[in-house]
PyMOL commands that place a pseudoatom at each C-alpha (Angstrom):
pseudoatom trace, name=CA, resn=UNK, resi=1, chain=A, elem=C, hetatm=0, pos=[11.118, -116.687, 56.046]
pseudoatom trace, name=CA, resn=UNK, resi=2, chain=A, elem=C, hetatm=0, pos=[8.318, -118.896, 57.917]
pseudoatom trace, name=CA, resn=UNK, resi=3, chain=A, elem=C, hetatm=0, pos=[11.757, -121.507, 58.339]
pseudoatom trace, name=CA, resn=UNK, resi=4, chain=A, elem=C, hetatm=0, pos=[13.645, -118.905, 60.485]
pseudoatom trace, name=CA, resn=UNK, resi=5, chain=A, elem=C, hetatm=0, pos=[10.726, -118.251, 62.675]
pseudoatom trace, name=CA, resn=UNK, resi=6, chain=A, elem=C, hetatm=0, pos=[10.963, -121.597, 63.628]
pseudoatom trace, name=CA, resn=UNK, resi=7, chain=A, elem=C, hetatm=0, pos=[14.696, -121.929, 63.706]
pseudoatom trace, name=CA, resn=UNK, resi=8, chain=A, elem=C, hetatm=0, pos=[14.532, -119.209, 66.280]
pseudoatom trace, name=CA, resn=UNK, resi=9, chain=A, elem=C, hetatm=0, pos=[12.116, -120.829, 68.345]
pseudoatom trace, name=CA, resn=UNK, resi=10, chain=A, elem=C, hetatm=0, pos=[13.543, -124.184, 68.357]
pseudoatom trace, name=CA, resn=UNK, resi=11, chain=A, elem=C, hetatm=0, pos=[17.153, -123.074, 69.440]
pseudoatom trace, name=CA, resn=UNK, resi=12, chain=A, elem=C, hetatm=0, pos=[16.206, -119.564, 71.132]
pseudoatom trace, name=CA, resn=UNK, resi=13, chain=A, elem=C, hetatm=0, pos=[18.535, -117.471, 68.464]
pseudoatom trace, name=CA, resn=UNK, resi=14, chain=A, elem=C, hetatm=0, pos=[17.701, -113.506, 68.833]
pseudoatom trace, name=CA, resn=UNK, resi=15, chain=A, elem=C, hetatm=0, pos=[15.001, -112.333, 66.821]
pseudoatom trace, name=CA, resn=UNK, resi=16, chain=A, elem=C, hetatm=0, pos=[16.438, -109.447, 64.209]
pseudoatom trace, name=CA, resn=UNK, resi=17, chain=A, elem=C, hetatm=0, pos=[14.171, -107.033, 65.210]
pseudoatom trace, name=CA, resn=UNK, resi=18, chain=A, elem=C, hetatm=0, pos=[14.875, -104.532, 67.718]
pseudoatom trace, name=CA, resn=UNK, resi=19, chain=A, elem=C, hetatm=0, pos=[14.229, -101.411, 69.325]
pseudoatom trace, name=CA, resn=UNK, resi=20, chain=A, elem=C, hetatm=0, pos=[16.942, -98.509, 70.159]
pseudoatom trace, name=CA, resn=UNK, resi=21, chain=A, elem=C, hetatm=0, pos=[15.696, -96.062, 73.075]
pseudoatom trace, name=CA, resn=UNK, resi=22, chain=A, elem=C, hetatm=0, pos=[17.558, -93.098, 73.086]
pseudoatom trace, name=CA, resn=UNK, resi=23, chain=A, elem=C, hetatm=0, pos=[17.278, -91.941, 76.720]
pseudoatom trace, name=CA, resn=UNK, resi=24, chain=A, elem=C, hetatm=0, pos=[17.701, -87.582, 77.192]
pseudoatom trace, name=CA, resn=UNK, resi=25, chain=A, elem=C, hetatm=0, pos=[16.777, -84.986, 79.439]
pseudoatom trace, name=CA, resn=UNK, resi=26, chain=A, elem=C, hetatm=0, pos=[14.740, -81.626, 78.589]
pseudoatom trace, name=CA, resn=UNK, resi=27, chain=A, elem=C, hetatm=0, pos=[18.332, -80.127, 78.173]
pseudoatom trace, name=CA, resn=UNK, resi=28, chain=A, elem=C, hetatm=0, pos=[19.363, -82.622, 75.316]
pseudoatom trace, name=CA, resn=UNK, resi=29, chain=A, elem=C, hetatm=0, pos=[21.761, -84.299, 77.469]
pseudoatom trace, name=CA, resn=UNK, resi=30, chain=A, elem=C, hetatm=0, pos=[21.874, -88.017, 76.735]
pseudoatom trace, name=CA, resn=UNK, resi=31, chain=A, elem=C, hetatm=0, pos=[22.571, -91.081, 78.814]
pseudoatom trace, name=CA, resn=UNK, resi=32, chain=A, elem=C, hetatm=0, pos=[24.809, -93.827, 76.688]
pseudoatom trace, name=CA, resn=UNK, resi=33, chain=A, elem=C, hetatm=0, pos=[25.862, -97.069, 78.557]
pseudoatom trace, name=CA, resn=UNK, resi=34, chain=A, elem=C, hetatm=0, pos=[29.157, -98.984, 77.742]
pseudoatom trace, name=CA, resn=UNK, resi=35, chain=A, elem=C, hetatm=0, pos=[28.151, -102.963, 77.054]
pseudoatom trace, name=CA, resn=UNK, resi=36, chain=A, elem=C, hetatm=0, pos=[29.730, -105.023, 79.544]
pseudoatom trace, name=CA, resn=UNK, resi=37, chain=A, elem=C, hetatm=0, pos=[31.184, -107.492, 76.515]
pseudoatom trace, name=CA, resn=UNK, resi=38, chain=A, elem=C, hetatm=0, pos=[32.889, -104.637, 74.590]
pseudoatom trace, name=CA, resn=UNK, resi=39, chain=A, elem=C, hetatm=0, pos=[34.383, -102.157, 76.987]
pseudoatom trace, name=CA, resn=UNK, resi=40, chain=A, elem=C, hetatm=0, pos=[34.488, -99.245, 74.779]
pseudoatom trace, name=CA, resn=UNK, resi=41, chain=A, elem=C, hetatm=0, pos=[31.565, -99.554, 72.851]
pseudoatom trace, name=CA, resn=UNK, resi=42, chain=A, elem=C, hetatm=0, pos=[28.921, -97.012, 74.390]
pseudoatom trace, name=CA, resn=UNK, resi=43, chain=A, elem=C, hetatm=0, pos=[25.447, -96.994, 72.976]
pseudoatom trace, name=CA, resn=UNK, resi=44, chain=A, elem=C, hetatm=0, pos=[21.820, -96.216, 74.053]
pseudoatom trace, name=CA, resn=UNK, resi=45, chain=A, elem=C, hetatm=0, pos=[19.373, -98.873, 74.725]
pseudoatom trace, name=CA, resn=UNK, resi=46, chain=A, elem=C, hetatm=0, pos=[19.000, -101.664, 72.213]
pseudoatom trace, name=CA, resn=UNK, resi=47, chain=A, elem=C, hetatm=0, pos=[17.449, -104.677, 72.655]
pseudoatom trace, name=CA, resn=UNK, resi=48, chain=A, elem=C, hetatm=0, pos=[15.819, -107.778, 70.457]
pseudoatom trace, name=CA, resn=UNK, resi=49, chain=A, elem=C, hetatm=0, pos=[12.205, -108.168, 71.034]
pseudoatom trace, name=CA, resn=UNK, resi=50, chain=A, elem=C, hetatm=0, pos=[11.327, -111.482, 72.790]
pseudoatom trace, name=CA, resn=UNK, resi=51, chain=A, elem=C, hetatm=0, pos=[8.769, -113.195, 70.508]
pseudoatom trace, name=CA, resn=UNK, resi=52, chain=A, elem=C, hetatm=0, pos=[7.450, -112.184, 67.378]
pseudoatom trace, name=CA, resn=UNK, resi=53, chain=A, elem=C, hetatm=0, pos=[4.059, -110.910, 68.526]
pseudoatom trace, name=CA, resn=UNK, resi=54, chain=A, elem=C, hetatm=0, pos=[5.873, -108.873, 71.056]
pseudoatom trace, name=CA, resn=UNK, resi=55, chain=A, elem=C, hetatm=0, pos=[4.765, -105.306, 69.882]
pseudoatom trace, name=CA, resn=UNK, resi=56, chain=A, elem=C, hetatm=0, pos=[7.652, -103.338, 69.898]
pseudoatom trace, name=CA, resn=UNK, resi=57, chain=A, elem=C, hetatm=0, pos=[6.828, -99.942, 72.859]
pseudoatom trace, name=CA, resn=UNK, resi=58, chain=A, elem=C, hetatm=0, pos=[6.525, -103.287, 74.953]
pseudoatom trace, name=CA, resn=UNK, resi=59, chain=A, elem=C, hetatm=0, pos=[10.141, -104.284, 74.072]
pseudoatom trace, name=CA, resn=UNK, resi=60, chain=A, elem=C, hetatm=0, pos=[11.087, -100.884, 73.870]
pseudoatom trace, name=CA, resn=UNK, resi=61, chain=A, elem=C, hetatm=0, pos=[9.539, -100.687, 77.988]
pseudoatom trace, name=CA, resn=UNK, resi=62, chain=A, elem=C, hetatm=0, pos=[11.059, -104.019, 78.371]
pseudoatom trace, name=CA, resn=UNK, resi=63, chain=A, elem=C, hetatm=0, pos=[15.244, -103.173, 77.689]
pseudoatom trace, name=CA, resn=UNK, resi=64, chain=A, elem=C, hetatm=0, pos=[14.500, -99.874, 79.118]
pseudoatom trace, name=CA, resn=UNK, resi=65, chain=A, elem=C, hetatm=0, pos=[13.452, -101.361, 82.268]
pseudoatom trace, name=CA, resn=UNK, resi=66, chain=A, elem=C, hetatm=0, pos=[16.056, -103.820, 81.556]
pseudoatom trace, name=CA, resn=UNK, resi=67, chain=A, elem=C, hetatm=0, pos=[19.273, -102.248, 81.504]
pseudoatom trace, name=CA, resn=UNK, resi=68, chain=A, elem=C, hetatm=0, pos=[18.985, -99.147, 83.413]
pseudoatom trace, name=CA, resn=UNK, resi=69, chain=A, elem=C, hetatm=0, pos=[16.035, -99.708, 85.930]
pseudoatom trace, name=CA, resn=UNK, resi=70, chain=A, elem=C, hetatm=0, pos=[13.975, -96.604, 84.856]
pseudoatom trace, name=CA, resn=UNK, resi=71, chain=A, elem=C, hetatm=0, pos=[10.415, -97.461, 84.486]
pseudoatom trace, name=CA, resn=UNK, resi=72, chain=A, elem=C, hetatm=0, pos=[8.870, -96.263, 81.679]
pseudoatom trace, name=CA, resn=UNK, resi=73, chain=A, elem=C, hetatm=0, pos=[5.693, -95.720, 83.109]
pseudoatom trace, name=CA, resn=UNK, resi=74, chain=A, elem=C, hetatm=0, pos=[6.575, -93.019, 84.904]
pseudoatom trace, name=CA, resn=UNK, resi=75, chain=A, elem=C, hetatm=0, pos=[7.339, -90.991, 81.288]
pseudoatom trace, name=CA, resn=UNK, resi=76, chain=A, elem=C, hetatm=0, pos=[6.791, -90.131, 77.830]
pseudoatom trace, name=CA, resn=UNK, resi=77, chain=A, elem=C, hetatm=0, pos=[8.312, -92.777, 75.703]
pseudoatom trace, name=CA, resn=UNK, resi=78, chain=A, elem=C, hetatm=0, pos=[7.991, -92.030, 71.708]
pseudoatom trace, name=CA, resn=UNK, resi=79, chain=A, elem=C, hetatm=0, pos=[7.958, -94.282, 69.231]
pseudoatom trace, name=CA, resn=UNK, resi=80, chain=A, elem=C, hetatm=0, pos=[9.603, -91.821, 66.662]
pseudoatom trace, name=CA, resn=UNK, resi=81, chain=A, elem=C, hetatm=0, pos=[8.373, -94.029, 63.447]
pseudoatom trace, name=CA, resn=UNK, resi=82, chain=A, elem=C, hetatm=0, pos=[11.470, -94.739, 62.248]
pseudoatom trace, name=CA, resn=UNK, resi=83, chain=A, elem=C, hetatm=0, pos=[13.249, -97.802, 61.674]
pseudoatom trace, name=CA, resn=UNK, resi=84, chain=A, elem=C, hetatm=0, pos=[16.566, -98.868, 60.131]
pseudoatom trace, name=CA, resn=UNK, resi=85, chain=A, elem=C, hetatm=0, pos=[17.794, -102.158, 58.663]
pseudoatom trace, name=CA, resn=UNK, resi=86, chain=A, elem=C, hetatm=0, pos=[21.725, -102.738, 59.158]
pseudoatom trace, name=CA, resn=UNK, resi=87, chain=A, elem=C, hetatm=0, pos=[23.797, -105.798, 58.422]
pseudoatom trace, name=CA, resn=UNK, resi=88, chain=A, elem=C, hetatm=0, pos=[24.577, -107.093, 62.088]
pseudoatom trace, name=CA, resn=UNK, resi=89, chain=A, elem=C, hetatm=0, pos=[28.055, -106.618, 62.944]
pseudoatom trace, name=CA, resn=UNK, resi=90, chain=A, elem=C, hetatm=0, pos=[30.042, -110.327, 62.771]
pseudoatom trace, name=CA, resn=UNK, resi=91, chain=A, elem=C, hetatm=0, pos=[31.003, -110.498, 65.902]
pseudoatom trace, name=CA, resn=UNK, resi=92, chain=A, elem=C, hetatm=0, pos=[27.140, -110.480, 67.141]
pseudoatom trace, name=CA, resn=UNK, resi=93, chain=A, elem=C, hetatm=0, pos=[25.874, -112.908, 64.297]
pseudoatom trace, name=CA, resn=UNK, resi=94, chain=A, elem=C, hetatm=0, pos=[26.173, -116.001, 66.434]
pseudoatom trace, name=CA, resn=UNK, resi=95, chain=A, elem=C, hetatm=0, pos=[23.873, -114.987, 68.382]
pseudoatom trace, name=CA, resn=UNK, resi=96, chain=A, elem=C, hetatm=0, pos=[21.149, -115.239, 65.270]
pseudoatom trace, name=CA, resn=UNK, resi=97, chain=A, elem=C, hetatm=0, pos=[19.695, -118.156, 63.015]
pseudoatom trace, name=CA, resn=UNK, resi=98, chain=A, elem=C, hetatm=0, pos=[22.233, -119.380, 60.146]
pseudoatom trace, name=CA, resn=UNK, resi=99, chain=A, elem=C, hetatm=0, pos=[22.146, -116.782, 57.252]
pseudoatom trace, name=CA, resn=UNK, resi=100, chain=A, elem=C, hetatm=0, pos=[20.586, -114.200, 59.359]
pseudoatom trace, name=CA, resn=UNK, resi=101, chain=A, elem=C, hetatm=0, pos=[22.810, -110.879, 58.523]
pseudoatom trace, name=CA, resn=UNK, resi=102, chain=A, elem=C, hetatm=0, pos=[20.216, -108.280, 58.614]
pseudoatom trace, name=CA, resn=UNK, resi=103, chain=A, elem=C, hetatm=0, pos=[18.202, -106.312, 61.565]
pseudoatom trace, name=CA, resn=UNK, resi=104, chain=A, elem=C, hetatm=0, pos=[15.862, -104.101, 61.531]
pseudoatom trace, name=CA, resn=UNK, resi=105, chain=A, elem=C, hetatm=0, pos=[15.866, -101.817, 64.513]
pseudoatom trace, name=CA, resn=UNK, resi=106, chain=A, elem=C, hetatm=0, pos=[12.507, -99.297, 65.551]
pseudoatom trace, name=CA, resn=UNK, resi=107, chain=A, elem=C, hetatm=0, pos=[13.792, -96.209, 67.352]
pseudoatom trace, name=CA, resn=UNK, resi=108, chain=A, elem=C, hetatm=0, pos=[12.274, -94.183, 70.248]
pseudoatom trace, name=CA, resn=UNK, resi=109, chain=A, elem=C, hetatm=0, pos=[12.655, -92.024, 72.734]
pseudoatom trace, name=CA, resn=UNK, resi=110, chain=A, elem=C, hetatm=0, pos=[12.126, -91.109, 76.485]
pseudoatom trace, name=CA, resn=UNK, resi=111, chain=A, elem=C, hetatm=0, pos=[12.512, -87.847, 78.567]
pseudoatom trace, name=CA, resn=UNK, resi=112, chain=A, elem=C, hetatm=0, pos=[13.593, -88.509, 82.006]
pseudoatom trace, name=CA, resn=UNK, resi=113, chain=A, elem=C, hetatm=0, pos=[14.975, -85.674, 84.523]
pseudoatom trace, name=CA, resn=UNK, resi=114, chain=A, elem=C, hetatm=0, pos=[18.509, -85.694, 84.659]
pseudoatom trace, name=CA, resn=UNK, resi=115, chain=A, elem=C, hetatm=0, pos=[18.809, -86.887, 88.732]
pseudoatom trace, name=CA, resn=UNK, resi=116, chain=A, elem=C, hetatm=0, pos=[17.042, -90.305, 87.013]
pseudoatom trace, name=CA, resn=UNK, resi=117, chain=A, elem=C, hetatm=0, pos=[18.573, -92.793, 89.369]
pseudoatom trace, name=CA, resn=UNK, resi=118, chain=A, elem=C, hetatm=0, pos=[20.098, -95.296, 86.708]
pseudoatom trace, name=CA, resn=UNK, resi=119, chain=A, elem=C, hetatm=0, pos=[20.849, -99.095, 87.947]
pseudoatom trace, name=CA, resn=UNK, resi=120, chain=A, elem=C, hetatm=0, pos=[22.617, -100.977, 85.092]
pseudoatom trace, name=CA, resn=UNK, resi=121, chain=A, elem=C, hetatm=0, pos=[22.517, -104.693, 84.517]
pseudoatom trace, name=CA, resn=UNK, resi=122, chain=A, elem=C, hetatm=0, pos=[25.995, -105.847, 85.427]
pseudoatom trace, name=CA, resn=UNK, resi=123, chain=A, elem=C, hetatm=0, pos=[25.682, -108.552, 82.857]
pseudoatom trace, name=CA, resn=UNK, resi=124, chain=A, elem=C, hetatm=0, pos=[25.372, -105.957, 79.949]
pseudoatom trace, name=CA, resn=UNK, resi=125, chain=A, elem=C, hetatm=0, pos=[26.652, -102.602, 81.054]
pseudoatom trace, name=CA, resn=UNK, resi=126, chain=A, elem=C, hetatm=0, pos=[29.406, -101.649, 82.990]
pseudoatom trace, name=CA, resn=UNK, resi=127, chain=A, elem=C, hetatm=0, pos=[29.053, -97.690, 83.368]
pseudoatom trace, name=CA, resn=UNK, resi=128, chain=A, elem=C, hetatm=0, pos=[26.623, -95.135, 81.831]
pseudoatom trace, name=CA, resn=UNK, resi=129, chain=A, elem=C, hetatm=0, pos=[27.275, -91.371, 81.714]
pseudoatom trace, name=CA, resn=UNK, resi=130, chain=A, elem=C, hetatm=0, pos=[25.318, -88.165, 80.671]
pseudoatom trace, name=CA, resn=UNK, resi=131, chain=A, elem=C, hetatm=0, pos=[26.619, -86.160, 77.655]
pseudoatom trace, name=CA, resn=UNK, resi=132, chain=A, elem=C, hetatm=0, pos=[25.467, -83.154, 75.469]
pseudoatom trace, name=CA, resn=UNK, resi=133, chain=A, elem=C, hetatm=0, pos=[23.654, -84.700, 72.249]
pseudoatom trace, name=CA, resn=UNK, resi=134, chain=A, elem=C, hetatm=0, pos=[26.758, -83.992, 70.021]
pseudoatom trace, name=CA, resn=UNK, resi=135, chain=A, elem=C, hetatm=0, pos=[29.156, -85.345, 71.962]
pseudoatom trace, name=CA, resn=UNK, resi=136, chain=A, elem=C, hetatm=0, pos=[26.749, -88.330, 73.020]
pseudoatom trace, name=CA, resn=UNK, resi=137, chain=A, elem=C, hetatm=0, pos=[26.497, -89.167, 69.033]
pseudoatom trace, name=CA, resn=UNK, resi=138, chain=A, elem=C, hetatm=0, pos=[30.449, -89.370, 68.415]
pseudoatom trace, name=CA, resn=UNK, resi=139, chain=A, elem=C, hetatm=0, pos=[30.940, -91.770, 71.515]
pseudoatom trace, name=CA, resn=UNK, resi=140, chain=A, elem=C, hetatm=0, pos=[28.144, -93.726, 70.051]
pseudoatom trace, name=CA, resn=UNK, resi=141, chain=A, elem=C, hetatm=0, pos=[30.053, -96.909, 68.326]
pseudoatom trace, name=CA, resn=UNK, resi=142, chain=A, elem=C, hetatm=0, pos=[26.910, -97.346, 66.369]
pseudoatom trace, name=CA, resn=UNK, resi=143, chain=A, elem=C, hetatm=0, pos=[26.298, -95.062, 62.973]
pseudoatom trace, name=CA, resn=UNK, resi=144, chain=A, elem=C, hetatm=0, pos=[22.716, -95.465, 63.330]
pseudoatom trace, name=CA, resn=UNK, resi=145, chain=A, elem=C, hetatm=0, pos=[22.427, -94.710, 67.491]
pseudoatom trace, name=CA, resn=UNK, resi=146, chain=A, elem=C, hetatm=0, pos=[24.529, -91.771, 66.608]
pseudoatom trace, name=CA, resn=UNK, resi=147, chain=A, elem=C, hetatm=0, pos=[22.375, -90.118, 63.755]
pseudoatom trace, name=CA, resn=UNK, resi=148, chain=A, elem=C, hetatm=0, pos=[18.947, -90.731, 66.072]
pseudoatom trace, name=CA, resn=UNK, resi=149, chain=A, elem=C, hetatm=0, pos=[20.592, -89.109, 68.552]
pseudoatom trace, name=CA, resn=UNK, resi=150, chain=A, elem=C, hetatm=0, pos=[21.724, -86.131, 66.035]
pseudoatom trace, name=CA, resn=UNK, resi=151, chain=A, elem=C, hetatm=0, pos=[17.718, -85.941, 65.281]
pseudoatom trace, name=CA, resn=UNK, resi=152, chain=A, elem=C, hetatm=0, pos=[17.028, -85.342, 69.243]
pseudoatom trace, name=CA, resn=UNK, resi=153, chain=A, elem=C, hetatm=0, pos=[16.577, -81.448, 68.573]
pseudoatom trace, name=CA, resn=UNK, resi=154, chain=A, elem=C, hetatm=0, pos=[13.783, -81.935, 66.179]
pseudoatom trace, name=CA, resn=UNK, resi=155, chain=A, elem=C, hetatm=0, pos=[11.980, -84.709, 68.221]
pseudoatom trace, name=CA, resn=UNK, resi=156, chain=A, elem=C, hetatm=0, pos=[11.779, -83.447, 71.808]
for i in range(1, 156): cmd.bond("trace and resi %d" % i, "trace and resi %d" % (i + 1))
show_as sticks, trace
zoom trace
């Protein structure tokens, strides 16, 4: 494993460990953003963490901050301890070391009021929206984004 830590230093491949932030109000509504590369594909935030030491509610701050200008900061983000490992979708893999397929992903969550003033990063996200949890979870294109976002009622 040591030989893909450097591989991914020398040529600046993602590291395959993320965060998803699944961003709701006190009413359970939930924002999702549609990626900017895949019109269609809404989600919550995800992103890679920079470096390996980068401990993950920094990374989690970090693509918050990011892709929809809300700073954390100003809010309760939870890291709800869990984490799931998925095989990364193929058309994503290129963006990883050879013969990386897997990624492990830490979710959390933040509470904002729903008047949050949301800026996206044009690069990444073309629109965002607010939705009710269950609705939010069958726009998500992602299985695991969707069932962290079906576990909002027993996190708040």
């Amino acid at each position: 494993m040591a030989w893909i830590a450097d591989l991914i230093k020398m040529i600046d491949y993602k590291i395959p460990e993320s965060v998803l932030v699944v961003i709701y109000t006190p009413d359970l509504d939930v924002l999702l953003i549609e990626r900017a590369d895949k019109p269609g594909f809404w989600q919550s935030v995800t992103g890679s963490k920079d470096s390996f030491d980068e401990a993950l509610p920094f990374t989690a701050q970090r693509e918050v901050q990011e892709e929809t200008g809300i700073d954390t900061t100003q809010f309760d983000l939870r890291d709800w301890q869990l984490s799931n490992s998925y095989e990364i979708y193929p058309v994503w893999r290129h963006r990883y070391a050879p013969g990386v397929t897997q990624n492990t992903e830490h979710v959390f969550g933040l509470c904002v009021p729903r008047d949050t003033v949301i800026t996206l990063a044009p690069r990444e996200h073309i629109r965002h929206q607010w939705l009710a949890h269950r609705a939010a979870a069958d726009l998500c294109f992602s299985a695991s984004n969707a069932e962290a976002i079906l576990q909002l009622p027993s996190r708040k």
